[in-house]
C-alpha positions as CSV (number, residue, x, y, z in Angstrom):
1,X,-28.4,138.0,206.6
2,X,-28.7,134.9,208.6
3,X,-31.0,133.9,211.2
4,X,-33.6,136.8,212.6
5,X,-31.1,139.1,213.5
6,X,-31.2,142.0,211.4
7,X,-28.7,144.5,213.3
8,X,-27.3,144.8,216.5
9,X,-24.1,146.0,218.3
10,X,-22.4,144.6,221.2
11,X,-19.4,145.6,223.8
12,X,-16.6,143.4,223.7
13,X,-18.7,140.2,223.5
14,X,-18.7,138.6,219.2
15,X,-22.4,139.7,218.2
16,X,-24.6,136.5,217.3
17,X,-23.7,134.8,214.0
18,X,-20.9,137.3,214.0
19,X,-23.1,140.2,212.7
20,X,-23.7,143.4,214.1
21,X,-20.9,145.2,215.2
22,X,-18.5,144.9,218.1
23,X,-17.4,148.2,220.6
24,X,-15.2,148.2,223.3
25,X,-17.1,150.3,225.5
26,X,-20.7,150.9,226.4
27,X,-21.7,153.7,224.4
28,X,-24.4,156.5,225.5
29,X,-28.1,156.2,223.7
30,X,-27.1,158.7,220.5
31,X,-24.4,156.2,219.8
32,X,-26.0,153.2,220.9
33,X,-28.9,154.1,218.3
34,X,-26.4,154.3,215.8
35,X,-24.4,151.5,216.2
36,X,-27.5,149.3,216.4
37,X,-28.5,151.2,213.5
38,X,-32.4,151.9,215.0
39,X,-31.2,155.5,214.2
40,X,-35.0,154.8,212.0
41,X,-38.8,155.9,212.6
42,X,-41.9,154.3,212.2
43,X,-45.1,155.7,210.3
44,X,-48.6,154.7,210.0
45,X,-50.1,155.3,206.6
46,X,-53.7,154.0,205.5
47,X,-54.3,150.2,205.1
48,X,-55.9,149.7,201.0
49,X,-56.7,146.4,199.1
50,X,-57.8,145.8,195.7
51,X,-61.4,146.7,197.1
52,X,-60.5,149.8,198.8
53,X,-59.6,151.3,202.1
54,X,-59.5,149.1,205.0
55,X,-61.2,150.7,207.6
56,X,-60.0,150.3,211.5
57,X,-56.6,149.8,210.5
58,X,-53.0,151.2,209.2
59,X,-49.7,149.5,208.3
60,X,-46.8,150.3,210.3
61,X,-43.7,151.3,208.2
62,X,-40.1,151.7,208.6
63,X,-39.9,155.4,207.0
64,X,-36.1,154.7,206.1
65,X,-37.1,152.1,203.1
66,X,-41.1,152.1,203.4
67,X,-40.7,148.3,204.0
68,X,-44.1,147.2,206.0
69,X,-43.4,145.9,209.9
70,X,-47.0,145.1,210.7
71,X,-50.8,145.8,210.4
72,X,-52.3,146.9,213.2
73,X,-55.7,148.6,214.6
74,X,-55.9,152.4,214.3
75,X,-56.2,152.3,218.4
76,X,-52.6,151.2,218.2
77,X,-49.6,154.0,219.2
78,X,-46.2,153.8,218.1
79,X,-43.3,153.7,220.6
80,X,-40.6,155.1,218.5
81,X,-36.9,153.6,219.0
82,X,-35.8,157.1,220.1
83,X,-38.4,157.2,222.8
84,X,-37.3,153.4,223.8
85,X,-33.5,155.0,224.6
86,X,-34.9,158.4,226.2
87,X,-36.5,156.8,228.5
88,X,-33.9,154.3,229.7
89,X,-31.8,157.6,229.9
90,X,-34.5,159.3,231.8
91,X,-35.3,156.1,234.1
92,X,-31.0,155.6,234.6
93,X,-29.7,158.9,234.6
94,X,-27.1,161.0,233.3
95,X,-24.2,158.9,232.5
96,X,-26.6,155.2,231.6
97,X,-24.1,152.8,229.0
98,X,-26.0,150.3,227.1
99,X,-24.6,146.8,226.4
100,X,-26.3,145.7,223.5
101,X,-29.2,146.7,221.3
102,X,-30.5,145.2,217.9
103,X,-33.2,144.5,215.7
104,X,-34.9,141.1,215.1
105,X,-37.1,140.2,212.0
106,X,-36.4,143.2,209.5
107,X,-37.4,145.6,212.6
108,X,-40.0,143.7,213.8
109,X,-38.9,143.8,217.2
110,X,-36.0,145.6,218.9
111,X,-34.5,145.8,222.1
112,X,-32.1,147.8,224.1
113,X,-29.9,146.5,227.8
114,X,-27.6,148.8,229.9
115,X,-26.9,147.8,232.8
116,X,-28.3,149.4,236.3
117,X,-25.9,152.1,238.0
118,X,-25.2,149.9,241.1
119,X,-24.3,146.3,242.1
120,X,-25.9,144.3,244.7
121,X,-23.6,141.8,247.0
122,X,-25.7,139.0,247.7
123,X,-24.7,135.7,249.6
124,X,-21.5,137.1,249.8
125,X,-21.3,137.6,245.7
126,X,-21.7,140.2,243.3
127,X,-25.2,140.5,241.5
128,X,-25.2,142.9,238.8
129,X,-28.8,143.5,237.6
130,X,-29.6,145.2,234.0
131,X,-32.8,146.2,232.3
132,X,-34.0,145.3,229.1
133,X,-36.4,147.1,227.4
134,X,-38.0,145.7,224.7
135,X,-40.7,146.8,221.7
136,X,-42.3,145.2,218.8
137,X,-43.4,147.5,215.7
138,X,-45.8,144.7,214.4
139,X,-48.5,144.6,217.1
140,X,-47.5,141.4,217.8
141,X,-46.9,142.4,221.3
142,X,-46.4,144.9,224.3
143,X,-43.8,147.3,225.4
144,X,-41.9,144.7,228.1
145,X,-39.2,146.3,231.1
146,X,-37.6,143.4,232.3
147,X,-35.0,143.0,235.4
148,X,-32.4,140.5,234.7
149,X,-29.3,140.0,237.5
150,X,-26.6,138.5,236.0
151,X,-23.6,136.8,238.8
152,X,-21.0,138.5,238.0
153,X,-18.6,135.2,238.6
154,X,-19.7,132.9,235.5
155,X,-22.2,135.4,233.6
156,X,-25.2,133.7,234.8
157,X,-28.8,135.2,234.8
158,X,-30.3,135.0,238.0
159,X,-33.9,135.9,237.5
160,X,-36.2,133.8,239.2
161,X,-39.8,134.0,238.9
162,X,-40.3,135.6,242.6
163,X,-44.0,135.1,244.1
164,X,-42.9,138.1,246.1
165,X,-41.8,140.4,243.6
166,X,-42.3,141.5,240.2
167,X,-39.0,141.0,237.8
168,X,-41.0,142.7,234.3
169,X,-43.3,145.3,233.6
170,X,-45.5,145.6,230.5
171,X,-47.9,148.1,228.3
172,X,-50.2,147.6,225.6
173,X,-49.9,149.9,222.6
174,X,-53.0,151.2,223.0
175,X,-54.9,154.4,225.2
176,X,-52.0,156.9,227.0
177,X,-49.0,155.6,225.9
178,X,-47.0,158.7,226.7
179,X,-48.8,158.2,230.0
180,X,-47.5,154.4,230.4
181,X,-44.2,154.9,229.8
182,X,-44.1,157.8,232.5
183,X,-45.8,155.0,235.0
184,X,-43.0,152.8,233.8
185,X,-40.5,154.9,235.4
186,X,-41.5,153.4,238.6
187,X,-39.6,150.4,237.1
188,X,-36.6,150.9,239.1
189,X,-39.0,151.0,242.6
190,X,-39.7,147.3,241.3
191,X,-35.8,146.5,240.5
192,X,-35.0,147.3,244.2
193,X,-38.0,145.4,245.6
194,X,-37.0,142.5,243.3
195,X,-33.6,142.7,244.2
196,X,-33.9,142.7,247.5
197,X,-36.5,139.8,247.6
198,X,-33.9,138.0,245.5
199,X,-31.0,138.5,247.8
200,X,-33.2,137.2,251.0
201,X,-34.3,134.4,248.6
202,X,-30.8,133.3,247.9
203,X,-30.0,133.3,251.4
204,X,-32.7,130.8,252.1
205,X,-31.6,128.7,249.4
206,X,-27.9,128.3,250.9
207,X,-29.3,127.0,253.9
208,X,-32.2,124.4,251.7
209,X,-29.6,121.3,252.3
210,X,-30.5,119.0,249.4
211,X,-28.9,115.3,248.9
212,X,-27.8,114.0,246.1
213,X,-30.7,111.7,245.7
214,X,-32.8,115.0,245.3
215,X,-30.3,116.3,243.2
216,X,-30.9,113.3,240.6
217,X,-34.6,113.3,241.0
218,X,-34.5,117.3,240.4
219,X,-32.4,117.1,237.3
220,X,-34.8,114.0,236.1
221,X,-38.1,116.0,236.4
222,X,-36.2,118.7,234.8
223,X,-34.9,116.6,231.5
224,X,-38.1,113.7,231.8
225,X,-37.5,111.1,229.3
226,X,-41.0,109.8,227.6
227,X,-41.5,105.9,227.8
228,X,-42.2,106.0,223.9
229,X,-39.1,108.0,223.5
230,X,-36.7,106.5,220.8
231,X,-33.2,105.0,221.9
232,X,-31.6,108.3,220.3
233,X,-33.9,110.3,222.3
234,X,-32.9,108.4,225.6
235,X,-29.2,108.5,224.6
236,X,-29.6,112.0,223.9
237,X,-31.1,113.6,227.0
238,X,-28.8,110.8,229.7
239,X,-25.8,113.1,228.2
240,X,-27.8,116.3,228.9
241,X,-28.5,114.7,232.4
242,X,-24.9,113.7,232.7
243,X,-24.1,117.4,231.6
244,X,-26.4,118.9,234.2
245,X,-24.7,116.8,236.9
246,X,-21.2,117.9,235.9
247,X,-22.2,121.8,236.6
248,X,-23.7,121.0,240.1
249,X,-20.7,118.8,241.2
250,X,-17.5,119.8,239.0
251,X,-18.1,123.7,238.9
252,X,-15.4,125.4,240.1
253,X,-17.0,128.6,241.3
254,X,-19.7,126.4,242.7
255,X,-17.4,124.1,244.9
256,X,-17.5,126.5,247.9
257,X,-20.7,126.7,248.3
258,X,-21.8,122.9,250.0
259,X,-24.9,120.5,248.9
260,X,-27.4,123.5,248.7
261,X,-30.6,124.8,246.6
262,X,-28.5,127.9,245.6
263,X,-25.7,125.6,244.1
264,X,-28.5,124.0,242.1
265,X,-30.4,127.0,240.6
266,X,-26.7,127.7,239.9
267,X,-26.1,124.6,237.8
268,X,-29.7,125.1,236.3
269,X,-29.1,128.6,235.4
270,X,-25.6,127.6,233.9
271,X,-27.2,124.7,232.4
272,X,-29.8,126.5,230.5
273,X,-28.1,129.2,229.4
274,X,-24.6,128.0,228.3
275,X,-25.1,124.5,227.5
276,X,-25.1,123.1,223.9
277,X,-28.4,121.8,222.9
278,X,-28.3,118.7,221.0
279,X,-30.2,120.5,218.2
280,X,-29.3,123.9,217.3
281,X,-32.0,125.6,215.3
282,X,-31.1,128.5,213.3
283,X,-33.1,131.0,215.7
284,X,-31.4,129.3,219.0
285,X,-29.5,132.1,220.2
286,X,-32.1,135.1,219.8
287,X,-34.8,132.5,221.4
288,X,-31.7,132.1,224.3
289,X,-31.7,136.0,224.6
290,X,-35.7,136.4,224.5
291,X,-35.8,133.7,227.4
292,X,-32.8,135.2,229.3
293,X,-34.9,138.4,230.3
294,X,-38.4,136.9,230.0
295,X,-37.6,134.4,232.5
296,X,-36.0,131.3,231.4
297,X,-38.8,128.2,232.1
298,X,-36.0,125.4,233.1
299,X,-35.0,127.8,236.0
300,X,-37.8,128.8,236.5
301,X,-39.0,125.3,237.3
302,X,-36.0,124.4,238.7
303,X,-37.2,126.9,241.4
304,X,-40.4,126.3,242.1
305,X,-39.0,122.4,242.5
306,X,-36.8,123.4,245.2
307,X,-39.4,125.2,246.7
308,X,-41.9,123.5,246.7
C-alpha cells in the first residue's frame, strides 16, 4: 500500500493516493470506525529478548493480527480507538458526523475530524471550525485535540498560532488517563475562546493596510533564497514567489477584500496548503494533513510577520 497511509475513509472528497474509501455522508462513530477500519484494539503483552524479560517495559500490539506498533514503558496507558470516538461523541453530542478518519504507519498513529455543531460568521464570512483528535499507539507521542477553522469559501485552514488563545490541547500517556481525557472535555471552552479571539483577530487584520512593497518583502522572507543557492534553486522558488503573488492579487474570492493583512494570511494559507511543491515526496500529503491541524509554520510566520 503506498505512502504511510494504511486506511482511511473520506466524505465525498478522493482519499489520498486514492485508498481508503469514499462516503457520501458523514457517518456516526460505529460507522466511522468501520469505514476507517480502526474497528481494532490494542494490547500490551511482556517485552522478552534472547536474554530474557525486559523489565520496565511492554510491546504494544494490534490484537487483530499481533503485528507490534511500539515499545513503550510499563507507565504507559493505552487510549483505545473506541475511546478516541466516544469521546468526540461525548465532547460533540448526540448527532456529531465525522469527516475523515484513518490510520498512518501500519496503526502507528490514527486520527479522527468531525466537524463542530455550529458555524462562526466572521469578517462577514463563514468560518467553520472542526476538531481533530489525534493518537499514536507507538509512544512516539501524546493524545493531541486540535481546533482547525476552515473558510468555508475556498477550503482554507485558518488556524493561526493566537498569543491569546489556545488552538490544541495535549496529554501524555502516562498517570490518569481516563482522568485526562475527562479534562479534555473542556476542549470545546477553548474552541469558543479561540474562536472568538480569531474572529476579533481577523477584524484587525482587514483594517492592517499593507502596500505592495510589504507584500513583496513579506512573501521574500517567507520563500528566502540562500546566496549559495544553485541557479535551479533560484529559478525554482522565483516561480513559487511568482505563485504566491498570483493568490494575493488574482484570487477571485479575495478581490473584495482591499490591500489588507487578512487578504495575505489568505494567500499564505491558500498558498501553503494547495499549492504544488516543486518536489513531491511520497509522504507529502499526510505531512500536509499533520501540519493542517498542528498549525501550519508558513502561516504561522506569515502571521507573526504581519504582526509584528
Amino acid at each position: 500500500m503506498a505512502a504511510n497511509v494504511e486506511t482511511m475513509f473520506s466524505v465525498r472528497e478522493k482519499p489520498w493516493h486514492g485508498l481508503g474509501v469514499i462516503v457520501e455522508d458523514a457517518p456516526s462513530s460505529k460507522d466511522a470506525l468501520r469505514l476507517a477500519r480502526l474497528d481494532w484494539r490494542v494490547v500490551q503483552k511482556p517485552l522478552f529478548t534472547d536474554s530474557g524479560l525486559v523489565e520496565g517495559y511492554k510491546a504494544n500490539i494490534r490484537e487483530s493480527d499481533d503485528s507490534v506498533l511500539g515499545v513503550v514503558t510499563d507507565r504507559y496507558k493505552v487510549v483505545q480507538n473506541t475511546e478516541a470516538f466516544a469521546f468526540t461523541d461525548n465532547l460533540l453530542g448526540e448527532g456529531v458526523k465525522y469527516e475523515t478518519a484513518g490510520s498512518l504507519q501500519g496503526g502507528k498513529k490514527v486520527w479522527i475530524l468531525a466537524r463542530l455543531p455550529r458555524e462562526y460568521i466572521m469578517s462577514g464570512e463563514r468560518i467553520t471550525p472542526y476538531l481533530v483528535f489525534s493518537n499514536t499507539h507507538d509512544g512516539s507521542g501524546a493524545v493531541k485535540v486540535a481546533i482547525t477553522p476552515v473558510r468555508v469559501v475556498c477550503n482554507n485552514t485558518l488556524n493561526l498560532a493566537l498569543n491569546t488563545a489556545n488552538r490544541c490541547f495535549s496529554m501524555v500517556h502516562t498517570g490518569d488517563i481516563k482522568g485526562k481525557i475527562d479534562e479534555a472535555k473542556h476542549t470545546l471552552f477553548m474552541a469558543d475562546e479561540y474562536m472568538e479571539a480569531l474572529g476579533n483577530e481577523f477584524d484587525n487584520m482587514r483594517e492592517h493596510r499593507i502596500t505592495d512593497q510589504q507584500v513583496e518583502e513579506y512573501i521574500e522572507m517567507l520563500l528566502p533564497i540562500d546566496r549559495k543557492a544553485s541557479s535551479v534553486t533560484v529559478r525554482n522558488i522565483k516561480k513559487l514567489r511568482e505563485d504566491m503573488r498570483m493568490r494575493y492579487y488574482d484570487a477571485p474570492d479575495l478581490s473584495q477584500l482591499g490591500n489588507n493583512a487578512y487578504r495575505f494570511i489568505n494567500a499564505v494559507s491558500d498558498f501553503a496548503t494547495h499549492a504544488n511543491p516543486i518536489r513531491r515526496s511520497k509522504n507529502y500529503n499526510e505531512n500536509l494533513f499533520m501540519r493542517t491541524y498542528e498549525g501550519n509554520p508558513m502561516i504561522d510566520k506569515a502571521y507573526q510577520l504581519l504582526t509584528a
